[in-house]
Structure formats: C-alpha cells, structure tokens
C-alpha positions, 0 to 999 in steps of 0.5 A: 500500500501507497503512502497516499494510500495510506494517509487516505484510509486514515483520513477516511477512518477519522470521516467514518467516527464523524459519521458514527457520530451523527448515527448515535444523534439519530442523524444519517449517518455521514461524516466529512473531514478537511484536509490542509497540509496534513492537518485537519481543518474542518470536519462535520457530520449530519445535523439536518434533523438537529438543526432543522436545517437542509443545508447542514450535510456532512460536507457543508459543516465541514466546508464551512469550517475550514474556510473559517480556519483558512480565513478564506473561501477558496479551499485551495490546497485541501482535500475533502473526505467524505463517507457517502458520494456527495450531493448536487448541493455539495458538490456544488459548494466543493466546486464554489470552494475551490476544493481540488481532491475529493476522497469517497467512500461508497456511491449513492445511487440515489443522490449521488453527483460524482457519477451516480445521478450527475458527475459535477466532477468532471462537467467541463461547464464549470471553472473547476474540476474536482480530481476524485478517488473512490473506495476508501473504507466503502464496505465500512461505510456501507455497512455503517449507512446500511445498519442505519436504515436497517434499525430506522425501519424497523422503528417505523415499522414497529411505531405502526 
C-alpha cells in the first residue's frame, strides 16, 4: 500500500467516527473531514434533523469550517473526505470552494453527483474540476449507512 494510500484510509477512518457520530444523534449517518497540509481543518457530520436545517450535510459543516480556519473561501490546497458520494448541493459548494481532491467512500445511487445521478466532477461547464478517488473504507461505510436504515425501519415499522 501507497503512502497516499495510506494517509487516505486514515483520513477516511477519522470521516467514518464523524459519521458514527451523527448515527448515535439519530442523524444519517455521514461524516466529512478537511484536509490542509496534513492537518485537519474542518470536519462535520449530519445535523439536518438537529438543526432543522437542509443545508447542514456532512460536507457543508465541514466546508464551512475550514474556510473559517483558512480565513478564506477558496479551499485551495485541501482535500475533502467524505463517507457517502456527495450531493448536487455539495458538490456544488466543493466546486464554489475551490476544493481540488475529493476522497469517497461508497456511491449513492440515489443522490449521488460524482457519477451516480450527475458527475459535477468532471462537467467541463464549470471553472473547476474536482480530481476524485473512490473506495476508501466503502464496505465500512456501507455497512455503517446500511445498519442505519436497517434499525430506522424497523422503528417505523414497529411505531405502526
């Protein structure tokens, strides 16, 4: 295994108590992180029932502080971790922010902007391209995301 490679399970490791995080909130459970020369300068999990705010993803927390540890807007030099395949909003906010890696777990095949529905990743219409590495920890991920919705139905089922 690569150092890159390496250094990236890692960050991805961190993305992943993030999102186990959210999951003990009863948030879906999705975790991101910012990484600016080797250091961590952002990170977030799912707060939208908490928060009773759409905007709060993973990505958009994480993003948001990032720029205020930078004191800037462009994310120039980092990379986003992120448990699940970010969504039309976040990429959009990657792409507005300048972010040039982004780091993945698992697809999301029902949301997805990175090759699932839409891939902003590579829309030559925009002024910035996103290099993306997919895979990182996705079983881990997966298994995490999958738990989650598992135990949520059979709450509602049982609330029925």
């Amino acid at each position: 295994m690569s150092f890159i490679e390496e250094q990236d399970r890692g960050f991805m490791q961190q993305a992943l108590d993030e999102a186990e995080a959210a999951a003990r909130l009863g948030e879906v459970p999705v975790g991101a992180i910012i990484v600016h020369a080797g250091q961590v300068i952002g990170h977030g999990y799912n707060l939208r029932e908490a928060s009773n705010d759409p905007t709060t993803h993973a990505e958009m927390v994480a993003i948001r502080q990032a720029a205020a540890a930078l004191d800037s807007w462009r994310l120039l030099d980092c990379t986003l971790y992120v448990t699940l395949e970010p969504c039309v909003m976040c990429m959009g906010a990657i792409i507005l922010a300048r972010i040039p890696r982004l780091v993945f777990a698992c697809r999301d095949p029902r949301a997805g902007a990175v090759g699932s529905i839409y891939d902003f990743s590579r829309d030559e219409r925009f002024n910035h391209r996103v290099d993306v590495t997919e895979g990182v920890l996705a079983s881990e991920c997966s298994a995490l995301l999958s738990a989650f919705f598992q135990s949520l139905r059979a709450r509602n089922k049982a609330q029925k």
